[in-house]
VOGU-3710 file (C-alpha; in Angstrom, 3 decimals, decimal comma):
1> xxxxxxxxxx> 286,988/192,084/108,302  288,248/192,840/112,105  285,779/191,943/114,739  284,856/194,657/116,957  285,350/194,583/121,039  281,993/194,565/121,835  280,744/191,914/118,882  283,182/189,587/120,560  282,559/187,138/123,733  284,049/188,839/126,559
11> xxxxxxxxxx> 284,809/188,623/129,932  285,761/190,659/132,936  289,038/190,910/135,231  288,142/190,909/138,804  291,142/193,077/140,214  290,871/195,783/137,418  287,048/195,046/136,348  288,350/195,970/132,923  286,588/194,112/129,887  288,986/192,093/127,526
21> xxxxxxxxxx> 287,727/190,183/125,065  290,133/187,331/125,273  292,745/189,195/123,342  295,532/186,470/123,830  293,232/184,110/122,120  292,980/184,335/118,482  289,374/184,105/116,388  289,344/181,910/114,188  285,326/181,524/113,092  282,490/184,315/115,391
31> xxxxxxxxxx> 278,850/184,649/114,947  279,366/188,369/116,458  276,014/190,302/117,150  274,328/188,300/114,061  271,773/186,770/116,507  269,999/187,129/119,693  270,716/185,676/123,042  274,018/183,957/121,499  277,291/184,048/120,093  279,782/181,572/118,942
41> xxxxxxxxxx> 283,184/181,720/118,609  286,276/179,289/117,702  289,484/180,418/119,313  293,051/179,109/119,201  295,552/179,484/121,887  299,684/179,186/122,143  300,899/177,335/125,229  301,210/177,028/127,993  298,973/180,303/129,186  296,744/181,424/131,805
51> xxxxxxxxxx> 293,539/183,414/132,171  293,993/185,428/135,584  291,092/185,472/137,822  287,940/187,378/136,037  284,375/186,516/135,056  281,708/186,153/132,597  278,735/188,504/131,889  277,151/185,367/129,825  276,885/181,717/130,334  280,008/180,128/128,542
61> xxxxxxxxxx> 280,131/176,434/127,298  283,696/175,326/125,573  284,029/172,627/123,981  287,348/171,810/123,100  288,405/171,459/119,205  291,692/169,214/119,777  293,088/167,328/122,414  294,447/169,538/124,954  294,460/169,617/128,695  293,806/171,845/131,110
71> xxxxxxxxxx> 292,430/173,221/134,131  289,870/175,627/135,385  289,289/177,077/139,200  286,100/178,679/140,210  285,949/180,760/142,907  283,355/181,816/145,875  281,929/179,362/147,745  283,066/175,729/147,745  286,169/175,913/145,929  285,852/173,432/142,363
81> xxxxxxxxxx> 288,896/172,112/140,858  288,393/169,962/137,163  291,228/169,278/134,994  290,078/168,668/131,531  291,199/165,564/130,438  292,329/166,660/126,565  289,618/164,657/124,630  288,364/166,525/121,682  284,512/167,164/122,649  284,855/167,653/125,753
91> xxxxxxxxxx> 282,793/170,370/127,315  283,087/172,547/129,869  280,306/174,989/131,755  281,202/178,678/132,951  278,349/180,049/134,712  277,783/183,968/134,296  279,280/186,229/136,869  280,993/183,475/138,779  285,087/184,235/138,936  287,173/181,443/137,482
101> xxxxxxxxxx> 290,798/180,989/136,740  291,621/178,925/133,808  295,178/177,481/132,580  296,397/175,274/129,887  300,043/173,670/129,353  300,218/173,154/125,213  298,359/174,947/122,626  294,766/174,825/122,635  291,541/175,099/120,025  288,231/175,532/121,497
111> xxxxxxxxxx> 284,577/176,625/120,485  282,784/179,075/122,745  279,220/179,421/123,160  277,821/182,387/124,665  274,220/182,176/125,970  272,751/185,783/127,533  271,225/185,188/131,053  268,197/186,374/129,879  267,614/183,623/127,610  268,553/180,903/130,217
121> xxxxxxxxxx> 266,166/182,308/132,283  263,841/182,491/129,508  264,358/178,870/128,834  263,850/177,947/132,332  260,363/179,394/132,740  261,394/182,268/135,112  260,789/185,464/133,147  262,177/188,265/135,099  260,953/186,734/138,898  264,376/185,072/138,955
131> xxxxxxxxxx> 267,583/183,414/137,563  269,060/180,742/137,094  272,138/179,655/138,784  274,420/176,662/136,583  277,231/174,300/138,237  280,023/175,439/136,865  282,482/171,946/135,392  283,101/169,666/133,199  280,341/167,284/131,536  281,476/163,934/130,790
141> xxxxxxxxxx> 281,030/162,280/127,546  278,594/164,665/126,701  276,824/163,634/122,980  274,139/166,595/122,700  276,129/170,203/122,890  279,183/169,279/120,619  276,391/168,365/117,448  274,783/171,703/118,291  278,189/173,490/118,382  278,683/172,261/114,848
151> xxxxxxxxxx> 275,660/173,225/113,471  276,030/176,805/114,964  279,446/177,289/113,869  278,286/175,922/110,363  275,331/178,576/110,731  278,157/181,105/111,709  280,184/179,988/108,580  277,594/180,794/105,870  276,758/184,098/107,448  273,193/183,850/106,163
161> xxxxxxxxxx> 270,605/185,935/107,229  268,029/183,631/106,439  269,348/181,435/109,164  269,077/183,543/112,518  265,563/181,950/113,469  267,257/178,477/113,338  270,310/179,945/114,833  268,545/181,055/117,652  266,336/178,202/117,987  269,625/176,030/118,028
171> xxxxxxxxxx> 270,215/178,285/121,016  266,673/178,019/123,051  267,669/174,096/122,803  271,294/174,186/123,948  270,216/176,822/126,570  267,368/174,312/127,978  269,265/171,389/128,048  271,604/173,495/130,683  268,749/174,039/132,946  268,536/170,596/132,775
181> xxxxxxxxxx> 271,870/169,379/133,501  273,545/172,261/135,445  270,907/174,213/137,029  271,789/174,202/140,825  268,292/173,665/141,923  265,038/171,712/140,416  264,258/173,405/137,403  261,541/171,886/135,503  260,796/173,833/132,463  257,193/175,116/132,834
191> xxxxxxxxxx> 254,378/174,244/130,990  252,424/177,551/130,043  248,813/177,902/129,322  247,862/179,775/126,441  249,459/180,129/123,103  249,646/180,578/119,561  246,126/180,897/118,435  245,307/180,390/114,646  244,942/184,580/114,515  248,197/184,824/115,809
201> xxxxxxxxxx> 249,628/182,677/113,220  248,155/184,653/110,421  249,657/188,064/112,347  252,967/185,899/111,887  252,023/185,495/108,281  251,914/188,999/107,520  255,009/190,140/109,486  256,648/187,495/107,589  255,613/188,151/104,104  256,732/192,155/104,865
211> xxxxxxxxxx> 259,885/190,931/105,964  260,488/188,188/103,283  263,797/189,609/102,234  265,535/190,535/105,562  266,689/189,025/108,491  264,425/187,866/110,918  264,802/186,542/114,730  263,262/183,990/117,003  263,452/186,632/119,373  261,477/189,257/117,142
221> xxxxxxxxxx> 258,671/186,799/115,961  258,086/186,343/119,638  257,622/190,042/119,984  255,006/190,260/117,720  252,681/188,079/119,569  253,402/189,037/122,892  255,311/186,057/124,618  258,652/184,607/125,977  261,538/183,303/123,102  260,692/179,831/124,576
231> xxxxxxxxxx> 257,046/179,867/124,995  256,257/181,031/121,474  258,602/178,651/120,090  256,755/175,862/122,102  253,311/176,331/121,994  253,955/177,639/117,896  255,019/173,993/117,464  251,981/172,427/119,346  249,821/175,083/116,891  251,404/174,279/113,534
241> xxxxxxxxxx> 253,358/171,188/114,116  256,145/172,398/113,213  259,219/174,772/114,642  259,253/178,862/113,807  262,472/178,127/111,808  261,008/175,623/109,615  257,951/177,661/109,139  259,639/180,357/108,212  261,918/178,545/105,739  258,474/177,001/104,433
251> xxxxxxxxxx> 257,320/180,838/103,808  260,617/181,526/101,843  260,466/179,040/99,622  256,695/179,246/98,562  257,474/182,386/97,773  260,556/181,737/95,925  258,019/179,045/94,222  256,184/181,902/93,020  258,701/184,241/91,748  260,632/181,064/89,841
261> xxxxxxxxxx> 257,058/181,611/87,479  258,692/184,678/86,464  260,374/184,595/83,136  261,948/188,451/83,783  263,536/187,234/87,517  266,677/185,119/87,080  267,538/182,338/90,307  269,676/185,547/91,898  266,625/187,628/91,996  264,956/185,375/93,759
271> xxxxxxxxxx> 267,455/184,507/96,183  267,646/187,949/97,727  264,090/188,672/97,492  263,185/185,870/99,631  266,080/186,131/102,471  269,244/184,123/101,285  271,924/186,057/100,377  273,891/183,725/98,499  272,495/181,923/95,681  274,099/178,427/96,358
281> xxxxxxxxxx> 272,598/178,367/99,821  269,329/178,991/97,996  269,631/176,738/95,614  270,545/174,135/97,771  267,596/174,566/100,225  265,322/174,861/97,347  266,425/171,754/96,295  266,624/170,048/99,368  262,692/171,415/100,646  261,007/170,748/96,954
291> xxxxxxxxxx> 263,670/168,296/95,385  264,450/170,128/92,539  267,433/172,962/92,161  265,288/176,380/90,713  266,623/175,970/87,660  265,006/172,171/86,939  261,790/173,315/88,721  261,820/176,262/86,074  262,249/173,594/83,432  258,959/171,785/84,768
301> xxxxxxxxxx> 256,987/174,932/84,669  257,754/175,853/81,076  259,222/178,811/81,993  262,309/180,142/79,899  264,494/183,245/81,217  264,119/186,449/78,540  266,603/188,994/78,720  265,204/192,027/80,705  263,662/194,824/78,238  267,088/197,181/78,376
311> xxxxxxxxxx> 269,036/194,209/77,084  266,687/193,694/74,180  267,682/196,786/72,017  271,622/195,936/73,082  271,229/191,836/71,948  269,517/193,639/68,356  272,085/195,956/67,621  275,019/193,540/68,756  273,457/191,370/66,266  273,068/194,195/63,560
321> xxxxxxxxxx> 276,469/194,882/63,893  277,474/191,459/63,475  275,233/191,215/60,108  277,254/194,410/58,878  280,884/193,460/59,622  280,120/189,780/58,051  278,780/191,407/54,797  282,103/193,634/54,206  284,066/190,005/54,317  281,783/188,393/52,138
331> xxxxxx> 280,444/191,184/49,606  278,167/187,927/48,531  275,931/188,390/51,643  274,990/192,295/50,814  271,350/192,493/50,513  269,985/193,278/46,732
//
């Protein structure tokens, strides 16, 4: 199915201010608008081309997918000049808002990460009081954002909604380790007081439970309680000791647990009614959190699959019918 425009990273010409989504770039793998805060997108480009001067409503990391050189130009203020030097994994920062130019000389594959402002900032401990500015260029030998990039895109792949609180988490981490690296002045992410109090986790519980078999975000479980993407996914950790994503998933499957006792459910049943929406993905988590696929923990249990109750009269007559056919080729099987 055909991306939309707007589910598509984007950026903006400078001369016309019109939006393009990189249309002389073709998609090859996007997130879209699955989660909050971020997108991801692998592209593929012919050479040699140019991007003419524009910008970026998001912060933009590439990472490139093959070797392939090339060069990108920011502009306002001290002028920056980087040439990429081709190596697959090499990564590159665009800032948001700040006008680049970009060219390459033979065809190019590249993974885009989009991270909102907002959840930079969010990451950096400012809130709304102010924002954070990145240096835009190239990060040498970086070995943290192309293992994240991999993960997303094999989030991205599965298209799972299960997986948008660990998408988004993956997210909060790449977006902090920015601050870190790029931020043009001393950001120290901030330390908040107060958190997630054992009430607040059994709020969680319940919006969980109600929600069991739909999507859920980082961003909305930090809604419910009141605070910041990145201060409810820290001081949640410090509370429970472990991250929302994994608490989440720990939900799912003691649920799924629970359900797997029912001899009228089969493994698909269960699959959608606790959040995955393909059984495999299921059944490999299941097995991979409780070390047995549903099936073998069924086995365990005792618990054998019946047919549901509108099969039953269909599996008698099928085998009534069988009985009857049988007895016309053998007239030695009629009943006295």
């Amino acid at each position: 199915m055909a991306l939309s425009h707007s589910s598509r990273i984007q950026r903006v010409a400078c001369a016309t201010g019109q939006v393009d989504a990189f249309s002389m770039l073709s998609v090859r793998l996007a997130s879209a608008d699955r989660w909050s805060g971020i997108r991801i997108q692998r592209m593929q480009a012919p050479g040699p081309g140019e991007l003419p001067e524009s910008y970026l409503p998001g912060h933009v990391v590439a990472i490139n997918d093959r070797p392939a050189p090339w060069t990108a130009k920011w502009i306002g203020g001290p002028e920056v000049r980087l040439s990429g030097d081709g190596r697959p994994d090499a990564v590159c920062v665009f800032p948001a808002l700040q006008p680049y130019r970009c060219s390459w000389n033979t065809e190019c594959a590249c993974t885009l990460i989009e991270l909102s402002p907002e959840l930079v900032d969010d990451a950096a401990g400012l809130g709304t009081a102010a924002h954070v500015q990145l240096r835009p260029g190239f990060l040498d030998e970086d070995d943290v954002i192309p293992p994240l990039a991999e993960a997303l895109l094999n989030l991205a792949t599965h298209d799972d909604p299960s997986s948008s609180v660990l998408a988004e988490s993956l997210g909060l981490a790449l977006a902090t380790y920015l601050v870190r690296q790029c931020a043009t002045i001393d950001m120290r992410v901030q330390r908040h007081r107060g958190g997630v109090e054992p009430h607040t986790v059994r709020l969680l519980d319940q919006f969980i439970d109600a929600r069991m078999d739909s999507p859920m975000s980082l961003h909305e479980l930090a809604e419910m309680v009141g605070m910041s993407v990145s201060h409810f996914a820290h001081s949640f950790r410090q509370m429970t000791g472990v991250a929302p994503h994994q608490y989440v998933l720990r939900r799912r499957i003691e649920r799924a647990r629970n359900l797997l006792a029912d001899p009228q459910l089969d493994v698909a049943d269960v699959a959608l009614r606790c959040g995955f929406s393909h059984q495999s993905h299921f059944s490999e988590t299941f097995r991979r959190v409780v070390g047995a696929t549903p099936r073998q923990y069924r086995v365990a249990l005792g618990v054998r699959r019946e047919p549901a109750a509108s099969q039953a009269p269909a599996a008698k007559q099928q085998k009534t019918d069988s009985f009857i056919a049988e007895s016309r080729k053998n007239p030695s099987r009629r009943p006295c």
